[in-house]
Every structure is written in C-alpha cells, then in structure tokens.
C-alpha positions in Angstrom: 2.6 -9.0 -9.2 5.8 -8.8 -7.6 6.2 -10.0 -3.8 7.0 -6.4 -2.3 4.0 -5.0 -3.8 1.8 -8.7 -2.1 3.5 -7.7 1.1 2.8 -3.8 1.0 -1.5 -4.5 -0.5 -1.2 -7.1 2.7 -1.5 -4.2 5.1 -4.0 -0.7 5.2 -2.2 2.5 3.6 -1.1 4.9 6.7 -1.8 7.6 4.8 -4.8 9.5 6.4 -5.8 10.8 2.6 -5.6 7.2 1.1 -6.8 4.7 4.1 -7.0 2.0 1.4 -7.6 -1.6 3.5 -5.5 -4.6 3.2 -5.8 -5.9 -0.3 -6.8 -2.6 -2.4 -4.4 -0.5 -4.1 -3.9 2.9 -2.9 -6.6 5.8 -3.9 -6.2 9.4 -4.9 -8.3 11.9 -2.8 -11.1 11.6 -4.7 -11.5 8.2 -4.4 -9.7 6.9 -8.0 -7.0 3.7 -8.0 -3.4 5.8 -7.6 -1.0 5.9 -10.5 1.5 4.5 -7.9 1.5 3.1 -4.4 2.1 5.8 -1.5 6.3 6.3 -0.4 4.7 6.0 3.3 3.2 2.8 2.5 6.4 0.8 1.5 8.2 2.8 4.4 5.8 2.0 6.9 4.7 -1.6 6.2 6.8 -4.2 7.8 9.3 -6.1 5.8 9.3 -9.9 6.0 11.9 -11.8 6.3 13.0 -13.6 2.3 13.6 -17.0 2.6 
C-alpha cells in the first residue's frame, strides 16, 4: 500500500454518503468497499510533510 493512500485511510472520509472511519476504505451508498477512494478524501485530508 502506497504512503498517500496510509495517510488518506489515516483520517474519516468527509463525504456525508461514505463516512468511512480512520482505517477503512471508502464505501458505496449501500454499504460495499468502493472501487476507488473518494476525490474529496485525498483533497480534503491533510498532507504530511515527506521526509
């Protein structure tokens, strides 16, 4: 698993549909693991700074 997806599953989706918690993957409305993570959730969770 690559680092930006580690940092993204880190923090709760902010999508109102989704609301996966740290450490899931994001859901589809009814409830099933998404094909791909949410846009909103890799724009909205903070970036770290790389070493």
């Amino acid at each position: 698993m690559s680092d930006d997806f580690k940092r993204v599953e880190s923090h709760d989706c902010p999508m109102f549909t989704c609301a996966a918690p740290a450490g899931s993957p994001c859901r589809t409305g009814k409830g099933k693991v998404a094909i791909q993570y949410h846009t909103a959730r890799f724009r909205l969770v903070p970036n770290s700074p790389r070493p």
